[in-house]
Phi, psi and omega in degrees: 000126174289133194301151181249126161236164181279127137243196203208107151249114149245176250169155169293162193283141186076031163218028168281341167262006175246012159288303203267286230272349162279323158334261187359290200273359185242344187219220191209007211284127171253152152109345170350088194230105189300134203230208186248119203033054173160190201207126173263169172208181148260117198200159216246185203298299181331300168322272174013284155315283171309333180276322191295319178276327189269351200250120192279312173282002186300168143249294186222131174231106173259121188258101206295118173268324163203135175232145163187171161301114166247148176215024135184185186319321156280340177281339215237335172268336187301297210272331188269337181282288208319307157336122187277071201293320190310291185317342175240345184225151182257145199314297195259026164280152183256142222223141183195132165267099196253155165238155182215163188048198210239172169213162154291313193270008169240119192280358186222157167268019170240358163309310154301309161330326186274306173296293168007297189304313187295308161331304187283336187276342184280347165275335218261323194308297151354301184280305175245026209018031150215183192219131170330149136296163184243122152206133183305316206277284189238093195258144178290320197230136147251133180244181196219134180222112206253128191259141172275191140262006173196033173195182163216108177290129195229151183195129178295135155265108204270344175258345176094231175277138187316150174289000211268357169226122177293001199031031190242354179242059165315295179273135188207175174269168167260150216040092186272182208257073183337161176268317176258004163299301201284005170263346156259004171293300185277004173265320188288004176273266175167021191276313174301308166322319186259352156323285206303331183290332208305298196247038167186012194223022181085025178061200192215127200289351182233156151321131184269152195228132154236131156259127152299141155197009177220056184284322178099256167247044176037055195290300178341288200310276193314320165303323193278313158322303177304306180317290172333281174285028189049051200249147150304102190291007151209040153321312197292349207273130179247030189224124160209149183328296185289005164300343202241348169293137226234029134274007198286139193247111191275313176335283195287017172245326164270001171293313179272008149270328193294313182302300189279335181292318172300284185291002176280350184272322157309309203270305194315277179282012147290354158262322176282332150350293151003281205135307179353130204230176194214095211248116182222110172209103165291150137334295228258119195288325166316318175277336164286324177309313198289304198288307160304341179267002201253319192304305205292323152315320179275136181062042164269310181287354155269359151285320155281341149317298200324303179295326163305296174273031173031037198277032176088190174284076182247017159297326184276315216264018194229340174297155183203012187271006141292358162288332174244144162250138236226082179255177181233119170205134163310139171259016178291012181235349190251131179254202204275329168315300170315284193303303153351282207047209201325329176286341212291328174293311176304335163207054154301141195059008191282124108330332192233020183288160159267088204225143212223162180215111175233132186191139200243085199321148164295068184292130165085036165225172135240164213277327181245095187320336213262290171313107130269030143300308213278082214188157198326289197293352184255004195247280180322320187259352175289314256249277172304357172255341192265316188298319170299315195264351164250349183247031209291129165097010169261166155282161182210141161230143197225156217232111152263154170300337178214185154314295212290321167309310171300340158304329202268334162305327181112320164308108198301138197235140190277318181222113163252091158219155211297150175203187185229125161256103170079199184284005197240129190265144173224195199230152153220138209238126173294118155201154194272136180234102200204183199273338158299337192238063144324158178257125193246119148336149244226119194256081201220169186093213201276306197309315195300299196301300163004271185300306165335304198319286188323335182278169161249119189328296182329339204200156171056192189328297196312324159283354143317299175305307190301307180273342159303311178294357163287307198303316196300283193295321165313325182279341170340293163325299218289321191283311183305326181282344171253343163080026178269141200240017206206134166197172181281077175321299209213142187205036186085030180284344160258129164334306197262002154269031209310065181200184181235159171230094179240135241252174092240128159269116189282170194299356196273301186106037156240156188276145170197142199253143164239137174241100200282128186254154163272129156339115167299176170295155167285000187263020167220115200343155195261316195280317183305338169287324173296329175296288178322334162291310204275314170287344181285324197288331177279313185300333182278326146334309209267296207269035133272316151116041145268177186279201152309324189274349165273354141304040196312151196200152182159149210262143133290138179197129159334151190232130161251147180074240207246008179285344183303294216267035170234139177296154184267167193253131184220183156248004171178114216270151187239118182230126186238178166258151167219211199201102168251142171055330181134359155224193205256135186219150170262134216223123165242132194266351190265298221283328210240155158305305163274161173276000210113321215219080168288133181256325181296329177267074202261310204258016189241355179258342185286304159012268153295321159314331196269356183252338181309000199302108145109017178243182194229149203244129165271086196245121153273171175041039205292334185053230186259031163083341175349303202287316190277002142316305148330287176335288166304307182289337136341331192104005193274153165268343176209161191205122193219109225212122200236124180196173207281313187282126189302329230282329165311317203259339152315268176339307182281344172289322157308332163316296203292326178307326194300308188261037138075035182268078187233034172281147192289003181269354167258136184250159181224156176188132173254135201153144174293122178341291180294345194262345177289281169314303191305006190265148166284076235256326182081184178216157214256169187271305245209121144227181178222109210227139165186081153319173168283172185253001188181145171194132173234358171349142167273164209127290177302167191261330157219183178294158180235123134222150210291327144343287178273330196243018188295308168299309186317319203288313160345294181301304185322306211287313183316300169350288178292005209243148189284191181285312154266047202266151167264171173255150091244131191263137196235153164211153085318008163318149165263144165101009223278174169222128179292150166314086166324331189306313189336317187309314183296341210242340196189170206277146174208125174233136177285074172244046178307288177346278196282007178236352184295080152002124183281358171264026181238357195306359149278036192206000186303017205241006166249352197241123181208121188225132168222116197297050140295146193231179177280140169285000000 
C-alpha cells in the first residue's frame, strides 16, 4: 500500500482556494482543506514531486510529523522527542530549525528553535551514536515549527528554497513581483483557463493574446510563457529539500520530471501553432534589457544537459523567451494593432476571442521624482482612458496599491481583490473593457477636494465617513494583532443613524459589508429613515472602497416564532468563506438575518478552543456550530452540538467539512434543547449554551423565555456536567439578571466584562457570558 502523508502547502495569503483547485489538477492529493495561508491535504511521496514541481502558487510543502497540545517547554521537547527523526534524516545531516506563529509560554522567539533541535539531536544522538549538525545558512534538512496558543506542529520542508522562486530572475527592477503572487494574478485573469483549453481542453477556437505593457523585468510575462507552454515552473530547478530526505523515492521522481519535460516539449510548440501571442513592454530600457535576460533563463540547465549528453536539439524544444515579444515603448504610444500584430486582420470584428491586458503599474512611486503631476493616480488614470479607447474585447486586470488607487482608473472594475507580494497587501483589480465601461474622468484631485469643501462635515454622508474612519482606526490594532478579518464597524453610534455595520473578509481578501438597520420608532417620518439608510449605505461603500453590491442590507425588528430561521427572499445568495483564529467558516450574507458567524461571541469561541483538550463537548442551541468548531480543533475527544434546526446543522457540518474535521465523534442532532438534558444524554467535561432570548416556534413543546427559564435549563445542563467541568451560558438579553437562586446550586462567575470584544463596546448591555460549575 502506498504511504499517505499529511501536509501543509503554503501559498500568499488569499490565495488558498485557487492553491486547493491547483493541488486538484496537478496531483491525487485528498482530504483538501484550504487554511490561512497554505492548504493542508492528505498525499503520497509522488503527490510531493508534482506539487514541488508544477505548482505555480506553492511557497513550501511541509511534511507534518507532529501535532499535539503544548502548554510549556517540556511538553514541546516531549512532542519533538517523540517524532521518529532517525527515519527521515540521516546521522550525518545538517539541520535549521524555523519557528512561526506565538505561544504564552515562550517569551523570545528563538526559544522553541532551541528546544526543538535539542530534541532531534538528543534522539538522532540516541540512534546512531552521533548527531546532525546546525547550519543556518544551508541545511540538507529544514524543519518547521508552528506554534498555537495552545499546540504545535512540527514539520519537514521538503522543499528547500521557496518554490516561488524559479531561478530565471537574477535581474530585476525595484519592487519586483513575486513569481507565485504574478501567477495567481494570471489564473484570476482567466489566462490560465485559456492556457488549459489550449492543451487539454480541445484548443481555442480564436488565438489567445496576453499583454503587459508595464512589465519591469518581466515576471508576468514569463509566468504567462510557462503556462503557455505547459512547462512545470520549476523544472529548471535542481536542488529541493527532499532529494535529502530518506523517503526520497528517485525512480519515481525522475519518472515525473521525465514526464513534465515531454509536455514542456509538446506544449511550447502547441502554442506557437495557435497563433497565439505574447506582449512585454516597458518605457525604461533597462528593464526591458532585464526582462529578455530573465525570459532566457529559463530552460538553460536542459540546454545544457542536452549539449553536454548530445540529447538533440533540446535547446529548441525547451526555450521559451520566443513566446514573448519584448519592447521598449510608452504605453500611451501602443494601440491595439501593435500589440495584435499579425492577429489583428484575423480578429477583426471577433467579440469572444481570448484577450487579456494583465499589468502591474509602478504604484505608490513616482515615475519622475522632480514632477509632482507625475505620481501614482495620475499614471493611473492616464492608464485607464488609454485601455478604454484602445482595447475595446480585452479583459484587463490590473494591480494597485489599494482600492482608492484603483478608483483612479476611471473604469467600472467587475471585481477587486485583495492579495499579498511578498509582506505588502495590495489590490487587483478585474475589468471588461467594452462599449458599457467607457473610460469616466476619476472624481479626484482637485474636483474631489471641491466637493468635499461644499458638503457639510456635520451632516449627511460626510459625517458618516468621518466616523466610519474613525472607527477603522481605533479598531486597527486590535483586528491586526489579533488576525481578525470579520468585525462590527458601526453601531448605531449617531442616533439618527439607527443601524449597525459589520465588515467580513473572504478567504479571497475580498471586503463585504452587511448593514443591519433597527426598525425607527413610528414616530419618525418612513421616507426620511430610508434617505438616512441610504447615506450610511453609501458612506460604508466609500470608506470601504467597495462597490455597492457588496453591500448587503436588511432590517432587524424583534423576531417573532420562526422568523429568525426563515430565509429573507433574495435572487441570489452570496455565501462566502471566511477565516477566523486560523479556521473556516461559512458565512451567507443574503438569505437569512444572522449571517451564521455571532462576531459578538469571538471571545467565548477563543474560549472554548483553549479549553477543549481531552474533553467531551456540549453545544446546546449550536446555530451553525461555530463554537463546536472550535471545540475540535481544540482538541475535545468528542463534539455534540443540539439545535432545533436541520438546515443549521447541515451549515455546521459543512463548518467542520471546511477545516477538514471529519471524525465519527462529532454528532450533530436535531432536538430541543431542553428535551435533549432531560435524556439520558451521559455526561460532558465542556458545554456551551446561548439560548434565544425568547421563541415561541411551532414545534417547540413551549414558549422559552430565557429570562424566566435560564434556571430550569441551568439545573438541567449540571446534572450532566462532570465534577470538574464548566457551563459557559451566553445571553443577548438587554437587562438580563441570573437567578440568585442559582448560587444555592452552582459555582457562578461574571466574565461578561473581559469576553466583550471592542468592536462591540456599544452594545455591552447585551452581552452577557457566564462561567458556570458544580459546587
Amino acid at each position: 500500500m502506498t504511504e499517505q502523508f499529511t501536509l501543509f502547502v503554503s501559498c500568499p495569503l488569499f490565495s488558498e482556494a485557487l492553491l486547493a483547485d491547483e493541488l486538484t489538477s496537478i496531483s491525487s492529493v485528498r482530504d483538501i482543506t484550504p487554511g490561512n495561508s497554505g492548504v493542508r491535504c492528505t498525499a503520497t511521496t509522488e503527490d510531493v514531486y508534482r506539487i514541488c514541481l508544477w505548482s505555480r502558487l506553492a511557497g513550501r510543502v511541509l511534511l507534518q510529523l507532529a501535532e499535539g497540545l503544548v502548554y510549556n517547554r517540556e511538553e514541546l521537547y516531549a512532542c519533538a522527542a517523540a517524532v521518529t527523526w532517525e527515519t527521515h534524516l540521516g546521522p550525518d545531516a545538517t539541520i535549521a530549525v524555523a519557528a512561526t506563529g506565538s505561544h504564552s509560554a515562550f517569551s523570545h522567539s528563538n526559544m522553541p528553535v532551541l528546544i526543538v533541535k535539542d530534541a532531534i539531536v538528543d534522539r538522532m544522538r540516541t540512534a546512531h551514536g552521533r548527531r546532525p549538525s546546525v547550519d543556518v545558512q544551508h541545511p540538507d534538512m529544514r524543519i518547521a515549527v508552528h506554534l498555537t496558543s495552545i499546540g504545535a506542529t512540527l514539520s519537514l520542508d521538503l522543499t528547500g528554497e521557496s518554490l516561488h522562486r524559479r531561478g530565471y530572475r537574477t535581474d530585476g527592477v525595484e519592487a519586483p513581483l513575486r513569481e507565485n503572487t504574478a501567477a495567481s494574478v494570471l489564473i484570476r485573469s482567466g489566462w490560465a483557463d485559456a492556457m488549459e483549453r489550449l492543451h487539454r481542453g480541445g484548443g481555442l477556437s480564436y488565438p489567445a493574446v496576453c499583454a503587459d505593457p508595464m512589465c519591469g523585468s518581466g515576471t508576468l510575462a514569463v509566468e504567462a510563457a510557462l503556462m503557455a507552454a505547459d512547462r512545470a515552473p520549476n523544472l529548471d530547478r535542481e536542488d529541493f529539500g527532499f532529494l535529502r530526505w530518506w523517503g526520497h523515492q528517485g525512480e519515481t521522481w525522475d519518472r515525473v520530471r521525465q514526464e513534465a519535460r515531454e509536455r514542456a516539449a509538446v506544449g511550447r510548440l502547441t502554442f506557437l501553432e495557435s497563433g497565439s501571442r505574447i506582449w512585454a513592454s516597458d518605457r525604461d530600457s533597462v528593464a526591458v534589457q532585464a526582462a529578455r535576460r530573465n525570459a532566457a533563463r529559463v530552460g538553460r540547465v536542459a540546454r545544457e544537459v542536452g549539449e553536454a549528453g548530445g540529447d538533440g536539439d533540446v535547446s529548441h524544444s525547451v526555450r521559451i523567451a520566443d513566446l514573448i515579444e519584448f519592447q521598449e515603448a510608452e504605453f500611451q504610444t501602443l494601440s491595439r494593432s501593435v500589440v495584435l500584430g499579425p492577429l489583428k486582420k484575423q480578429l477583426k470584428g471577433v467579440t469572444d476571442a481570448p484577450l487579456f491586458l494583465v499589468t502591474n503599474p509602478p504604484y505608490g512611486v513616482r515615475l519622475t521624482p522632480d514632477d509632482p503631476s507625475d505620481d501614482a493616480s495620475v499614471l493611473y488614470a492616464e492608464l485607464g482612458e488609454w485601455m478604454s479607447r484602445s482595447f475595446a474585447g480585452f479583459r484587463a486586470t490590473v494591480l494597485a496599491a489599494d482600492r482608492e488607487q484603483a478608483r483612479h482608473l476611471g473604469l467600472r472594475a467587475d471585481s477587486v481583490y485583495a492579495l499579498y507580494n511578498g509582506g505588502l497587501k495590495i489590490v487587483a483589480a478585474g475589468l471588461t473593457l467594452d462599449r458599457s465601461n467607457r473610460y469616466s474622468p476619476p472624481d479626484s484631485g482637485p474636483r474631489r477636494k471641491q466637493r468635499q469643501a461644499d458638503e457639510d462635515p456635520s451632516t449627511g454622508v460626510p459625517m458618516l465617513v468621518s466616523r466610519l474612519q474613525k472607527n477603522r482606526k481605533r479598531l486597527k490594532t486590535y483586528l491586526r494583532e489579533h488576525g481578525v478579518s470579520c468585525y462590527r464597524l458601526y453601531d448605531a453610534d449617531i442616533p439618527q443613524h439607527a443601524a449597525a455595520v459589520d465588515v467580513y473578509t473572504d478567504v479571497d481578501g475580498m471586503e463585504y459589508a452587511v448593514v443591519q438597520e433597527y426598525a425607527p420608532p413610528k414616530t419618525v417620518d418612513e421616507r426620511a429613515a430610508e434617505e438616512r439608510f441610504e447615506e450610511l449605505c453609501e458612506a460604508v461603500a466609500r470608506v470601504l472602497e467597495i462597490p455597492a453590491a457588496q453591500v448587503f442590507t436588511r432590517t432587524r425588528r424583534r423576531q417573532r416564532g420562526s422568523a429568525q430561521y426563515e430565509p429573507l427572499w433574495n435572487a441570489e445568495s452570496e455565501i462566502v468563506v471566511v477565516v477566523e483564529d486560523e479556521l473556516l467558516f461559512e458565512v451567507n450574507l443574503t438569505d437569512y438575518l444572522d449571517t451564521g458567524l455571532f462576531m459578538d461571541k469571538r471571545s467565548a469561541r477563543e474560549l472554548i478552543g483553549g479549553r477543549a483538550a481531552g474533553t467531551r463537548f456540549l453545544n446546546l442551541f449550536a446555530y451553525t456550530c461555530s463554537v463546536s468548531v472550535y471545540a475540535a480543533a481544540g482538541g475535545a475527544k468528542e463534539t455534540v452540538s443540539v439545535d432545533r434546526s436541520n438546515t443549521y446543522l447541515d451549515w455546521g457540518a459543512r463548518n467542520f467539512g471546511l477545516n477538514g474535521i471529519e471524525d465519527d465523534v462529532h454528532r450533530f442532532i436535531r432536538a430541543d434543547a431542553r428535551e435533549y438534558l432531560a435524556s439520558d444524554c451521559g455526561v460532558f467535561d465542556l458545554m456551551y449554551i446561548d439560548p434565544p432570548s425568547f421563541s415561541n416556534r411551532k414545534g417547540d413543546p413551549e414558549i422559552f423565555d430565557v429570562q424566566r427559564d435560564h434556571y430550569t435549563l441551568l439545573e438541567r445542563a449540571l446534572s450532566h456536567l462532570s465534577p470538574a467541568g464548566e457551563i459557559y451560558f451566553a445571553t443577548n438579553l438587554r437587562g438580563f439578571r441570573l437567578s440568585e437562586e442559582l448560587q444555592n446550586i452552582a459555582r457562578v462567575e461574571d466574565i461578561s466584562a473581559e469576553t466583550l470584544p471592542p468592536d462591540f463596546e456599544r452594545s455591552f448591555r447585551n452581552h452577557a457570558l457566564f462561567r458556570v460549575g458544580r459546587l
